[in-house]
PyMOL CGO cylinders between C-alpha atoms (Angstrom):
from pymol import cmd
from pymol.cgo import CYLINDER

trace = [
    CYLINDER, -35.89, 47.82, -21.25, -33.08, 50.56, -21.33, 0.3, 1, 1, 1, 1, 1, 1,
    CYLINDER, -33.08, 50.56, -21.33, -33.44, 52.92, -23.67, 0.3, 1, 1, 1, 1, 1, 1,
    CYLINDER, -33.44, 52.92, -23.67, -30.29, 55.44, -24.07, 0.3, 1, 1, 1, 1, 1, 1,
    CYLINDER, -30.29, 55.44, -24.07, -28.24, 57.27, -27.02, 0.3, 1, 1, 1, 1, 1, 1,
    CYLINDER, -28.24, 57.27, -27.02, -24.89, 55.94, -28.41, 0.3, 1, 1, 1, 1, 1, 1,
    CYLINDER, -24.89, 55.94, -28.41, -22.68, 58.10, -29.91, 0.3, 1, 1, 1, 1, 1, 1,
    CYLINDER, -22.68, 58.10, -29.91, -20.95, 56.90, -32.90, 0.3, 1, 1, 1, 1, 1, 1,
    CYLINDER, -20.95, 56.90, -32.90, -17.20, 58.29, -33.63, 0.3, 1, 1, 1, 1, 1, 1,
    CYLINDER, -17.20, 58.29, -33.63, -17.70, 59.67, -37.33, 0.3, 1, 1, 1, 1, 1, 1,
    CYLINDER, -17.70, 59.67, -37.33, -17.70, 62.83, -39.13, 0.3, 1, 1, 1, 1, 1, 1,
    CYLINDER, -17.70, 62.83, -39.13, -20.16, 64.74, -37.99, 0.3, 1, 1, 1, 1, 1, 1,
    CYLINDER, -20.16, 64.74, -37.99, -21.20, 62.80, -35.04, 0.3, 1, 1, 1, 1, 1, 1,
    CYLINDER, -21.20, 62.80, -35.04, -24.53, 60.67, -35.14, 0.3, 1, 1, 1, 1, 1, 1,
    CYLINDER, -24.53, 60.67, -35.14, -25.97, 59.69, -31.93, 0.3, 1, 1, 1, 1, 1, 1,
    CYLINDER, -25.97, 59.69, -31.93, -28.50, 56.75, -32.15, 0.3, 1, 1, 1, 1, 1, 1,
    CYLINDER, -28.50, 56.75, -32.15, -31.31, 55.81, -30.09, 0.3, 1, 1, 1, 1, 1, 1,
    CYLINDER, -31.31, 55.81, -30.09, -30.87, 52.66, -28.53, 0.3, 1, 1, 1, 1, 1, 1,
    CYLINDER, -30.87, 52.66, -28.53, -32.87, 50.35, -25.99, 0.3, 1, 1, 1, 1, 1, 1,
    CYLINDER, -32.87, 50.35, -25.99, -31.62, 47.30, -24.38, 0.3, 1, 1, 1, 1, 1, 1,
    CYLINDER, -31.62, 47.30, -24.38, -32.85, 44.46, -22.30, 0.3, 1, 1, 1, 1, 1, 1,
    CYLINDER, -32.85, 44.46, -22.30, -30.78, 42.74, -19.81, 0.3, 1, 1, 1, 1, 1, 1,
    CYLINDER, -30.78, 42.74, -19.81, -30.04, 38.89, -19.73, 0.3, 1, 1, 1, 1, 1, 1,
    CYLINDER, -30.04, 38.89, -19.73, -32.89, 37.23, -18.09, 0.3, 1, 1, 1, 1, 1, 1,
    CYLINDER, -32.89, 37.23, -18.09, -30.32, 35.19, -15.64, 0.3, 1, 1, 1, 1, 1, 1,
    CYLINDER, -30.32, 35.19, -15.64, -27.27, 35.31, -14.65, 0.3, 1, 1, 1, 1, 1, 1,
    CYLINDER, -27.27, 35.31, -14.65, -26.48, 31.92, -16.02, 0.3, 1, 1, 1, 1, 1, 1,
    CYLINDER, -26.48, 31.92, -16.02, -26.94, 32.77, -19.34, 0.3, 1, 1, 1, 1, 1, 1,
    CYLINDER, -26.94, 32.77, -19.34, -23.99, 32.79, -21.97, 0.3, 1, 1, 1, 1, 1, 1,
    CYLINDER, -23.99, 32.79, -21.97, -21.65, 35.98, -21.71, 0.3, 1, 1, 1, 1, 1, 1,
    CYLINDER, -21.65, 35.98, -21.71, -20.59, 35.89, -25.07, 0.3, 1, 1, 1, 1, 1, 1,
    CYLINDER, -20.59, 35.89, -25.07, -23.88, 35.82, -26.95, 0.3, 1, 1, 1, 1, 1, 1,
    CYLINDER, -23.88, 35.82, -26.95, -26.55, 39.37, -28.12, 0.3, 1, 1, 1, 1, 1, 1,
    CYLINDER, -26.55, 39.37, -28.12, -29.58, 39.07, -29.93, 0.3, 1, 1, 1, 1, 1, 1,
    CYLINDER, -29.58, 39.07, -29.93, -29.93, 42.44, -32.29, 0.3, 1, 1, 1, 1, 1, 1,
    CYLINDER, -29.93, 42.44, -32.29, -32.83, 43.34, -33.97, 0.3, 1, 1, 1, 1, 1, 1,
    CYLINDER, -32.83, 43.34, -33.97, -32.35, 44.99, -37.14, 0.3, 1, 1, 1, 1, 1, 1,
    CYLINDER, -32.35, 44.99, -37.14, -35.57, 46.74, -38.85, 0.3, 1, 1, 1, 1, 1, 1,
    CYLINDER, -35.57, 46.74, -38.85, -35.96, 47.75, -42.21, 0.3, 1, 1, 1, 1, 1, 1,
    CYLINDER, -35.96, 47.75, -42.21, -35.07, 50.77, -43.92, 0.3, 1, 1, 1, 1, 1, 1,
    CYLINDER, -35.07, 50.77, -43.92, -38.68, 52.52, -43.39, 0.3, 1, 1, 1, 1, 1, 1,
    CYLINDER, -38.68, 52.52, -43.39, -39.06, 50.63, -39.62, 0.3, 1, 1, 1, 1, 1, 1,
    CYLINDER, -39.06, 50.63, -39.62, -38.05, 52.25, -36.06, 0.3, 1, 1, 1, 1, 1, 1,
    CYLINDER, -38.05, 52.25, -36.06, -36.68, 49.61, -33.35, 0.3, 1, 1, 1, 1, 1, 1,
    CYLINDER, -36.68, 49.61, -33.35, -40.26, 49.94, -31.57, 0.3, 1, 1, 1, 1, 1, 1,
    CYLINDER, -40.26, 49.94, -31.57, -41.51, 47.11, -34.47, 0.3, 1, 1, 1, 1, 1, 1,
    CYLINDER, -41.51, 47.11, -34.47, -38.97, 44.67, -32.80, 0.3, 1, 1, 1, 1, 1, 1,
    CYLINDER, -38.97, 44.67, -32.80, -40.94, 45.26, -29.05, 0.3, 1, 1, 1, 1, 1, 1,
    CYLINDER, -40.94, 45.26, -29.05, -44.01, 42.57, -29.56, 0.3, 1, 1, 1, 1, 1, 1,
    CYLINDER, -44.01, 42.57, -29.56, -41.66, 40.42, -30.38, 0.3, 1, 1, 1, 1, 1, 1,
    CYLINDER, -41.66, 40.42, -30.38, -39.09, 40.65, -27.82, 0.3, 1, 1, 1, 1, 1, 1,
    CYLINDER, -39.09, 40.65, -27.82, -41.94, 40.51, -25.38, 0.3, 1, 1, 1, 1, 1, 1,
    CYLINDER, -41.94, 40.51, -25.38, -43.23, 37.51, -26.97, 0.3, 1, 1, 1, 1, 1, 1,
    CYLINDER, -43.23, 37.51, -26.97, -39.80, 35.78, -26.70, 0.3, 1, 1, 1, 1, 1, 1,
    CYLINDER, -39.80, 35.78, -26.70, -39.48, 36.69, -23.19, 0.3, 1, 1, 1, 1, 1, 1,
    CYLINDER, -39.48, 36.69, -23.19, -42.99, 35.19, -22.53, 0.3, 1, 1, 1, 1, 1, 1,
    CYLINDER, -42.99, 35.19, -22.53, -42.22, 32.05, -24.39, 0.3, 1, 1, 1, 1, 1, 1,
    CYLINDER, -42.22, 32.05, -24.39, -39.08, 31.72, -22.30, 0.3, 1, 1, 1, 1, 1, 1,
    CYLINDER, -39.08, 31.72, -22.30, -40.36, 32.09, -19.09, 0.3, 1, 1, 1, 1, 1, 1,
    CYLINDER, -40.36, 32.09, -19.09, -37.69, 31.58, -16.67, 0.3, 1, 1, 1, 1, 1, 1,
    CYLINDER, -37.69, 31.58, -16.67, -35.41, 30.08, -19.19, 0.3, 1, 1, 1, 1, 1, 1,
    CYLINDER, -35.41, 30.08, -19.19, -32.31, 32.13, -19.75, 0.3, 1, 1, 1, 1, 1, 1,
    CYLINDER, -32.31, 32.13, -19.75, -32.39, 34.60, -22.37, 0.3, 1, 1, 1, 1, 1, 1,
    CYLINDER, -32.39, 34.60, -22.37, -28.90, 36.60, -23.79, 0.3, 1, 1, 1, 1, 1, 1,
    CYLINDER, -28.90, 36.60, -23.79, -29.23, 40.21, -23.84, 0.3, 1, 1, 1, 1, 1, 1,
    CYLINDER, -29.23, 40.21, -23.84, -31.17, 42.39, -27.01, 0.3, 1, 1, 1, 1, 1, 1,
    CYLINDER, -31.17, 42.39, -27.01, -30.31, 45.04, -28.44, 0.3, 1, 1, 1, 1, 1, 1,
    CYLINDER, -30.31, 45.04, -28.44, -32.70, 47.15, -31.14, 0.3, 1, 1, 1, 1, 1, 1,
    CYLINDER, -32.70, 47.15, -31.14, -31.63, 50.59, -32.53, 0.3, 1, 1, 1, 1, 1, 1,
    CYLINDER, -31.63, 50.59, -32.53, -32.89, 53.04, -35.07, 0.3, 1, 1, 1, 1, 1, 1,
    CYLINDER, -32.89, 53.04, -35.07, -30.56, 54.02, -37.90, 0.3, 1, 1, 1, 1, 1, 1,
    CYLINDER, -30.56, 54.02, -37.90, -29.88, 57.97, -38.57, 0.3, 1, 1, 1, 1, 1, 1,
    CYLINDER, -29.88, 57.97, -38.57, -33.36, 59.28, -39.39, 0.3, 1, 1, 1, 1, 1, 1,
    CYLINDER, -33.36, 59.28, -39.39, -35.47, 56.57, -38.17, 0.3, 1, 1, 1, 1, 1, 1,
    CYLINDER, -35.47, 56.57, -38.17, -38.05, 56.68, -35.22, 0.3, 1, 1, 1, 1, 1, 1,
    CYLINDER, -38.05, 56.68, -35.22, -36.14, 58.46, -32.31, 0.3, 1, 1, 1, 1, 1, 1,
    CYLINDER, -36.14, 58.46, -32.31, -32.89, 58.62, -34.08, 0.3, 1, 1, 1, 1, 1, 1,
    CYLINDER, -32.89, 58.62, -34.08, -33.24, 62.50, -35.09, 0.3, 1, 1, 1, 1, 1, 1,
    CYLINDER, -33.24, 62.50, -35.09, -29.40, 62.71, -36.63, 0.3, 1, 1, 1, 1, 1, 1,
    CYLINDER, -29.40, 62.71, -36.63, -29.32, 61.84, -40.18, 0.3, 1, 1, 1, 1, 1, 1,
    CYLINDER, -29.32, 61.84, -40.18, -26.43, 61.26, -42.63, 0.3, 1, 1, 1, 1, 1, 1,
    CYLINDER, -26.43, 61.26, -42.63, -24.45, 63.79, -44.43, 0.3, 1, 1, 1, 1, 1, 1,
    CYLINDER, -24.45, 63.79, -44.43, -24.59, 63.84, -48.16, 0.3, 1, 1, 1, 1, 1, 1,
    CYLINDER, -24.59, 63.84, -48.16, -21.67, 61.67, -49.71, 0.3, 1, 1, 1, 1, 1, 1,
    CYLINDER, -21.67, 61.67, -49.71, -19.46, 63.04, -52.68, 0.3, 1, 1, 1, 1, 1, 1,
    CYLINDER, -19.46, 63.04, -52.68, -20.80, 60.63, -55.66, 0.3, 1, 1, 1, 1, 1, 1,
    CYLINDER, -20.80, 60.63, -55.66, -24.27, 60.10, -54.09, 0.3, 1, 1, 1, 1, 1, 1,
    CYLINDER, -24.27, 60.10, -54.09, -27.60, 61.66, -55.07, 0.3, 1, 1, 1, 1, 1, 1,
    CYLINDER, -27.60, 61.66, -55.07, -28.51, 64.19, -52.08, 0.3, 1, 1, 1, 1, 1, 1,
    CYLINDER, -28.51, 64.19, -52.08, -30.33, 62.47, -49.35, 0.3, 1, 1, 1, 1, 1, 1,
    CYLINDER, -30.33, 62.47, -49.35, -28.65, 59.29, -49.69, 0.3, 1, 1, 1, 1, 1, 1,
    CYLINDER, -28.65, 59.29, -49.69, -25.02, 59.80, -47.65, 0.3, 1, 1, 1, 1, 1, 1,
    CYLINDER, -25.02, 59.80, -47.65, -25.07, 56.10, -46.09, 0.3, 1, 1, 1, 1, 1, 1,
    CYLINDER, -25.07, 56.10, -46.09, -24.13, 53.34, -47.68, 0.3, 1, 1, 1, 1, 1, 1,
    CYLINDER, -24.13, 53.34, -47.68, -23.80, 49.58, -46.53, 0.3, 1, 1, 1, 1, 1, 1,
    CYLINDER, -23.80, 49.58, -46.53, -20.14, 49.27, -45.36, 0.3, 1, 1, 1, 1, 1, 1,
    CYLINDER, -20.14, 49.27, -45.36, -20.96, 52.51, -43.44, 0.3, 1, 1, 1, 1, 1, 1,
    CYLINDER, -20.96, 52.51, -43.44, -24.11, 50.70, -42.01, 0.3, 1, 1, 1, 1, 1, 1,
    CYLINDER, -24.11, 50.70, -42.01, -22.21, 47.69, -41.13, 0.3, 1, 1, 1, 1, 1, 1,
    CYLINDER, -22.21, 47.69, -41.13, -19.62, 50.34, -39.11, 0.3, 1, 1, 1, 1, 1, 1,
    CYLINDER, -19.62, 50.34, -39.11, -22.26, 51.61, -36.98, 0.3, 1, 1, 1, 1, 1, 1,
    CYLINDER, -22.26, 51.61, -36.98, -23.58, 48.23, -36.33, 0.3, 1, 1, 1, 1, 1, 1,
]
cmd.load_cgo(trace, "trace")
């Protein structure tokens, strides 16, 4: 697993915390990532048993790659959200903005 940041291009910047697992093979199917999305109160480290247990259950089948992320304000994701004009403080992200970051 790679874990790194990813900046994303919006005012003010947000950088995310990522991690990433390479393809199993090399035979496996370029155009094709698995991303695991956790809820609203759940970092990306929920998604690791399970990404494990795929990989065991696999074996030396080809897997795509995976990708898991935490949104602004979850588990190592530190940058949160500004506060949006029409929104109750706290709650500057809505789901089109969501869906943009994805």
């Amino acid at each position: 697993m790679e874990k790194f940041f990813v900046q994303l291009e919006r005012e003010p910047p947000v950088r995310l915390s990522c991690t990433f697992v390479e393809e199993s093979t090399l035979a496996s199917s370029r155009d094709t990532i698995i991303v695991y999305l956790n809820g609203i109160d759940n970092p990306q480290t929920m998604w690791y048993p399970t990404v494990a247990g795929v990989q065991t259950r696999r074996g030396t089948k080809s897997l795509p790659p995976m990708l898991m992320y935490d949104r602004p304000g979850q588990g190592e994701t530190t940058d949160r959200n500004p506060d949006g004009p029409g929104r109750p403080k706290g709650h500057g992200h809505e789901c089109l903005s969501a869906a943009h970051d994805l």
